[in-house]
C-alpha positions in Angstrom: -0.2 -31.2 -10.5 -3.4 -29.4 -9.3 -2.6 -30.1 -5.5 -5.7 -28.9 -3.5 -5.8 -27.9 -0.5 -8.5 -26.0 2.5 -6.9 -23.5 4.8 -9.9 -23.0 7.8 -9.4 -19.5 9.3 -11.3 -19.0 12.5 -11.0 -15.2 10.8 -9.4 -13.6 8.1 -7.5 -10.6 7.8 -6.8 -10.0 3.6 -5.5 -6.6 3.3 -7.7 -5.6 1.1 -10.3 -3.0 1.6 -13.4 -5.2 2.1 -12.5 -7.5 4.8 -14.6 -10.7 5.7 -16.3 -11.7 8.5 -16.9 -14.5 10.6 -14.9 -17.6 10.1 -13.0 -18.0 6.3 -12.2 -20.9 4.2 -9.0 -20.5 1.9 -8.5 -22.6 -1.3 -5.2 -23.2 -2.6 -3.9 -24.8 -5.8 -0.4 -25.7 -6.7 0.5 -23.0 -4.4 -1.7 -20.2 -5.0 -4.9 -19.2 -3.4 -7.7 -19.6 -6.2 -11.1 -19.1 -3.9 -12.1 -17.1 -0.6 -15.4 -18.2 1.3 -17.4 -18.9 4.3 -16.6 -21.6 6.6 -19.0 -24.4 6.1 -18.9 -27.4 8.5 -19.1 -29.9 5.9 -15.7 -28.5 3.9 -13.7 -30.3 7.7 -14.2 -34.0 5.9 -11.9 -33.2 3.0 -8.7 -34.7 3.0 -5.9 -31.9 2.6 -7.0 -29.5 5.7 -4.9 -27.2 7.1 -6.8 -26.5 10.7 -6.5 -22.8 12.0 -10.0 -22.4 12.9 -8.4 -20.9 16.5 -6.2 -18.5 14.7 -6.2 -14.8 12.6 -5.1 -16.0 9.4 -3.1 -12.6 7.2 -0.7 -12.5 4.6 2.8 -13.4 5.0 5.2 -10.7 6.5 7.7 -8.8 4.3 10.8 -6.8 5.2 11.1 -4.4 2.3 15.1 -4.0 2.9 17.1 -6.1 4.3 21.0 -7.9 4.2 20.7 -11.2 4.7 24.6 -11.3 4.9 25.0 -9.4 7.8 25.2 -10.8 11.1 22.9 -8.1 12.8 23.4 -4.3 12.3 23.3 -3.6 15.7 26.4 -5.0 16.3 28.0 -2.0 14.6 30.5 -2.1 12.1 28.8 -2.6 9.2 32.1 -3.1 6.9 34.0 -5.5 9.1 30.6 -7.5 9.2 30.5 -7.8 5.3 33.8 -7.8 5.0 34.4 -11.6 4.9 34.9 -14.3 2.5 31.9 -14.9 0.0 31.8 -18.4 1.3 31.0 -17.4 4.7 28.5 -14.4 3.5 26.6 -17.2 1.7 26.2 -19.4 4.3 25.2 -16.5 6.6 22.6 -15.5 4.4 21.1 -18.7 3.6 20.9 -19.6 7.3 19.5 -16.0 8.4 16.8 -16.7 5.3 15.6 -19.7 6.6 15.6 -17.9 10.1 13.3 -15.1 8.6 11.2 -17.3 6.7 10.3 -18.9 10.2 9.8 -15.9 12.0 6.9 -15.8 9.4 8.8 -13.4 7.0 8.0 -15.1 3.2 9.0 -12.4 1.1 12.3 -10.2 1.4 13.8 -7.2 -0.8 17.6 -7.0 -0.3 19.3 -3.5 -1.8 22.8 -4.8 -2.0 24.9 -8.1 -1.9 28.2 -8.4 -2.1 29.3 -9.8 -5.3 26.1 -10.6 -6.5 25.5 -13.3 -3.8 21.6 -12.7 -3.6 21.7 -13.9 -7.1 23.0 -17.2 -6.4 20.5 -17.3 -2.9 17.3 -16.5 -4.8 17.9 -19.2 -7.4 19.0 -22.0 -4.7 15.7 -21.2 -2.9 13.5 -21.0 -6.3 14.9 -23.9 -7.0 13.8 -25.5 -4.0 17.4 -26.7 -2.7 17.4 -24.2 0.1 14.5 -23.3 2.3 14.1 -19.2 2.5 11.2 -16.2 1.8 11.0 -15.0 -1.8 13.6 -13.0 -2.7 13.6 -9.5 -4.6 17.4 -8.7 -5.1 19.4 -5.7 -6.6 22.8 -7.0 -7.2 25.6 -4.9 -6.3 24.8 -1.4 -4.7 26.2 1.1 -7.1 28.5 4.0 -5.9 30.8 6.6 -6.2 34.4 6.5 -4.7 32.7 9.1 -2.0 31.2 5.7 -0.3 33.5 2.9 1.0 31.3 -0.4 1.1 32.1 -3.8 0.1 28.8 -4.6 -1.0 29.0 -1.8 -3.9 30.9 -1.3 -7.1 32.8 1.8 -7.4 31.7 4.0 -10.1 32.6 7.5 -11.0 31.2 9.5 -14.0 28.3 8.7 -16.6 30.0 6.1 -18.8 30.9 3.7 -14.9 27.4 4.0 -13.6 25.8 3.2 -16.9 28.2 0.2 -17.2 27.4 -1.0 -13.8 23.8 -1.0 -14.4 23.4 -2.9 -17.5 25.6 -5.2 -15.3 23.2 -6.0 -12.5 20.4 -5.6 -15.2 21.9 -8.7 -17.0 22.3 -11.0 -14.2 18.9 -10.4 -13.4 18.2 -7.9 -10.9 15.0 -6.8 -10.0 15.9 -3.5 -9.1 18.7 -1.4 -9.2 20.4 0.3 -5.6 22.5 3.6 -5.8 24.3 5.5 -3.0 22.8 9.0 -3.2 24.8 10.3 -0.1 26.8 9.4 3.0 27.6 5.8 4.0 26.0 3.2 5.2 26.7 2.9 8.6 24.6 5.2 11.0 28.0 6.1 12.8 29.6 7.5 9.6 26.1 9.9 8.8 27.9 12.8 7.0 24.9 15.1 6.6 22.7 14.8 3.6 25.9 15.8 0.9 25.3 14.0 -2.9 27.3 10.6 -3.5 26.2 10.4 -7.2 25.8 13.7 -9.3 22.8 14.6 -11.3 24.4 13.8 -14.2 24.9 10.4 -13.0 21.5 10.0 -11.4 20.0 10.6 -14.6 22.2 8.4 -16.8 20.9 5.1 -14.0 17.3 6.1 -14.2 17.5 6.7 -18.2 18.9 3.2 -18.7 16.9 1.4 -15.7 13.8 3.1 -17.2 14.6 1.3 -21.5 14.5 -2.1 -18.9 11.3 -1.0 -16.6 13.6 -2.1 -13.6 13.3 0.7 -10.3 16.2 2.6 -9.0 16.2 2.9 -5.0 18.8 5.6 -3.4 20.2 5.2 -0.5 19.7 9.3 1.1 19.0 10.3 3.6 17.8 13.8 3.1 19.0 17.6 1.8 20.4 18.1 -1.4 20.7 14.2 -2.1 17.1 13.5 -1.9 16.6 16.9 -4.3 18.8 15.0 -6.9 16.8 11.8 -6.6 13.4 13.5 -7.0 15.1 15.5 -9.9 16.3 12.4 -11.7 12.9 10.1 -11.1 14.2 7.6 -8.6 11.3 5.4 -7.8 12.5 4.7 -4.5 14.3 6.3 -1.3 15.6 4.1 1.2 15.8 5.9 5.2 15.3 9.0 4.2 15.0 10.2 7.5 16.3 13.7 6.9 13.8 14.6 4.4 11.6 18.2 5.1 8.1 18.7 4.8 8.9 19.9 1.1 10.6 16.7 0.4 7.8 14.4 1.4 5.5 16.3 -0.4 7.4 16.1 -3.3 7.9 12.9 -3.0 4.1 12.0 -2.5 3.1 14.4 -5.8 5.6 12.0 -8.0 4.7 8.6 -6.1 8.1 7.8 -4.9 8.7 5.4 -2.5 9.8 6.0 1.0 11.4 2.4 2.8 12.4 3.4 6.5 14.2 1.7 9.1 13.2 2.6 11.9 14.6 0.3 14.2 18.4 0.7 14.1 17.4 3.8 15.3 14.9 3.3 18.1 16.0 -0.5 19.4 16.8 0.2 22.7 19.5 -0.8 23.7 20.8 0.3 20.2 23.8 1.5 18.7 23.8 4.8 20.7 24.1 2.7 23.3 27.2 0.3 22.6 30.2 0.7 24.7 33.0 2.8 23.1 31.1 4.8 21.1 32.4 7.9 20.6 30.4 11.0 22.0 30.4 12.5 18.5 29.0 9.6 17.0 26.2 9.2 19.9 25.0 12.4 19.3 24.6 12.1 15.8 22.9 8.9 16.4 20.4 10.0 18.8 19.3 13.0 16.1 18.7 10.5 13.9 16.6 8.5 16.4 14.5 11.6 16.3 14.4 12.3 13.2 13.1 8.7 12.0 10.4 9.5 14.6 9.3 12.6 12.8 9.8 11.0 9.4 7.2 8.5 9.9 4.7 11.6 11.2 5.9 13.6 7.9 5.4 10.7 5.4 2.0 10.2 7.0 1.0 14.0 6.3 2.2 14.1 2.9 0.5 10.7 2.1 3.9 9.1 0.8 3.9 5.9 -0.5 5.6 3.8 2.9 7.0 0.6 3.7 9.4 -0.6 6.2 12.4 -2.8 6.5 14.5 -3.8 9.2 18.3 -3.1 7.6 19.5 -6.9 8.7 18.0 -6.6 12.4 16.9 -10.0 11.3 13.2 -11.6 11.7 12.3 -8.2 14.0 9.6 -6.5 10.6 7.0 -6.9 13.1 9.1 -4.6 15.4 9.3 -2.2 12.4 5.3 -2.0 12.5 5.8 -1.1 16.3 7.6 1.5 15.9 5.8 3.1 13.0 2.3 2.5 15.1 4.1 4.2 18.0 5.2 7.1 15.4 1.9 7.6 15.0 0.2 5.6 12.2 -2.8 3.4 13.4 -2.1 -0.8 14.0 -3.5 -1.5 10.0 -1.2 1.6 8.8 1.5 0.3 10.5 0.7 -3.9 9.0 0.1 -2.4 5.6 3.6 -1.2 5.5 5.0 -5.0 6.0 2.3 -6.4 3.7 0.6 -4.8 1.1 2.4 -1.7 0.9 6.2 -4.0 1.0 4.4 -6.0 -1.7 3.5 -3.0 -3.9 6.9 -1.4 -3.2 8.5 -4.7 -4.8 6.4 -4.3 -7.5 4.5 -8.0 -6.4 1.2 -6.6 -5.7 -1.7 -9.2 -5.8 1.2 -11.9 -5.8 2.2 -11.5 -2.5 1.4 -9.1 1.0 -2.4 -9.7 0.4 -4.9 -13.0 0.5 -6.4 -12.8 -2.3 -7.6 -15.4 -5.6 -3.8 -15.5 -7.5 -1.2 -14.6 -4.5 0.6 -17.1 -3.8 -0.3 -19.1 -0.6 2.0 -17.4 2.1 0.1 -17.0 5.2 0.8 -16.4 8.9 -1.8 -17.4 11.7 -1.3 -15.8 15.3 -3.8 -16.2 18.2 -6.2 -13.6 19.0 -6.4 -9.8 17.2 -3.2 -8.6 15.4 -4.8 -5.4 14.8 -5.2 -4.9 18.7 -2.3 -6.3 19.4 0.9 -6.1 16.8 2.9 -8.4 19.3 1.3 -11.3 18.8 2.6 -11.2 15.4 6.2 -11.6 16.8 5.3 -15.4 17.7 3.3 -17.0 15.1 1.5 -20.2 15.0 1.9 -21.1 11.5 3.6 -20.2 8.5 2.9 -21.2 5.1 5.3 -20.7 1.8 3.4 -21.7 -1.4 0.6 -23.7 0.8 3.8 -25.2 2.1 3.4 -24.9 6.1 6.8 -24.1 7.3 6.0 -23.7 11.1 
């Protein structure tokens, strides 16, 4: 093996607190980057060059929760969309991965496949039959018969929930996705009720925690989120009704807060679509509020933040956008699709970073991403493993 290869970078943005300057040379090895350095002119003669000396070289993109199986959440009707055959909501996925991956997307966390299809995608593109980002995959979502989704199993009581996660445990999941209140379509938000009862809550994070796997919770705020942070849930997903005493609960025990902002704020969104009813508009513009003041909140309390865009596929940079516009600065806003995404999939110095290890997965855009978070939104190149993809 041992495949060598020179990535110029007219400059280089890592992620990391001590940033370099001036021009940047990146070595990768079988895939991963093994040395950082100066530009020198004589490095241009070697061989394996991969020329971006006109480009801001970062970290590949990630959108920390996503359905690959969906068509596009936007459309509205979340159920109908996943509804279909598994045939078809494999082939949807593994074309929307592909789609991502070139929209300079190279790693994805997805809380929910129907019948375990995520399984079957991430080993097809480990594998290297299918192209696609890296995949970090929970299985089935697991809920009570409160929640009507085709993408869960139903389970009621201590002994179900416990079953169905030593399930998704042993078919490999890397984390574990629970239904803490209301259901999953923005249209059907039924206040901030519990799905799953402390007694349940606790049995999934007592067996998740024998396997060290994470437990993320769908909740959006009030008494659900209190459960969660009761029980030890690593991870909240939306959690755009959350108070000021929430968030800072949330930032004394570390756990993770993964909005998605843009279902919310797209405009023209699903407030918007013809037919809705006025009921359902109103409840959807609160929320476009709230996510607004969630982003503010999280900020204050210093929670742990990333961002995914909830299968409004290859848009994480418009994710960023909305976060910057929410009020956190153009590198706050990055480091939620990068570093932060990385850390919340528990990939940290693998992936959402340049540094000696990652792997190779790099976006280059011209001119200043950090001025400009657009330019992200058309990139030059994309790289998967050293592999350039675009």
């Amino acid at each position: 093996m041992n495949q060598r290869q020179l990535v110029l970078c007219g400059r280089l943005i890592t992620m990391t607190a001590a940033e370099p300057d001036g021009p940047q040379v990146i070595e990768i090895v079988d895939g991963r980057i093994t040395h950082l350095g100066p530009y020198r002119e004589e490095i241009f003669a070697e061989a394996n060059i991969v020329d971006l000396r006109d480009h801001t070289v970062l970290p590949g993109l990630i959108d920390g929760h996503s359905h690959l199986e969906m068509v596009h959440i936007l459309l509205g009707d979340e159920h109908l969309q996943t509804a279909a055959s598994d045939a078809v909501l494999a082939l949807r996925a593994a074309k929307n991965a592909v789609a991502n991956l070139r929209a300079g997307i190279t790693t994805m966390r997805l809380p929910g496949t129907k019948n375990h299809i995520d399984f079957a995608l991430r080993a097809a593109i480990e594998a290297g039959d299918l192209p696609g980002p890296r995949l970090v995959v929970a299985g089935r979502g697991i809920a009570s018969s409160l929640t009507e989704n085709v993408n869960q199993v139903t389970a009621d009581g201590v002994d179900a929930v416990t079953a169905a996660v030593r399930t998704n445990i042993a078919l490999g999941a890397d984390f574990l996705k629970v239904f803490a209140s209301g259901g999953t379509s923005p249209s059907l938000l039924h206040g901030s009720a519990p799905y799953l009862s402390a007694l349940e809550l606790h049995a999934i994070k007592e067996v998740a925690r024998e396997f060290d796997i994470p437990v993320a919770a769908h909740a959006y705020g009030g008494r659900a989120i209190d459960l969660c942070l009761a029980a030890g849930i690593d991870q909240i997903e939306h959690g755009f009704f959350a108070s000021p005493d929430q968030f800072s609960r949330m930032a004394e025990q570390g756990t993770w807060l993964t909005g998605t902002l843009g279902v919310f704020l797209t405009r023209p969104g699903l407030a918007d679509r013809p037919g809705i009813s006025q009921g359902a508009r109103e409840r959807l513009l609160v929320a476009r509020d709230a996510n607004v003041e969630s982003v503010r909140q999280a900020k204050r309390a210093g929670v742990k933040f990333a961002l995914g865009t909830d299968a409004i596929h290859c848009e994480i940079v418009q994710e960023a956008i909305f976060a910057a516009e929410a009020g956190l600065s153009n590198r706050e806003a990055l480091e939620t699709i990068t570093v932060n995404a990385a850390a919340l999939c528990r990939m940290q110095g693998r992936v959402g970073s340049v540094v000696p290890g990652a792997f190779a997965d790099l976006v280059a855009v011209v001119g200043d991403p950090l001025s400009d978070l657009t330019l992200l939104k058309s990139p030059s190149a994309v790289l998967l493993g050293g592999r350039r993809v675009v």
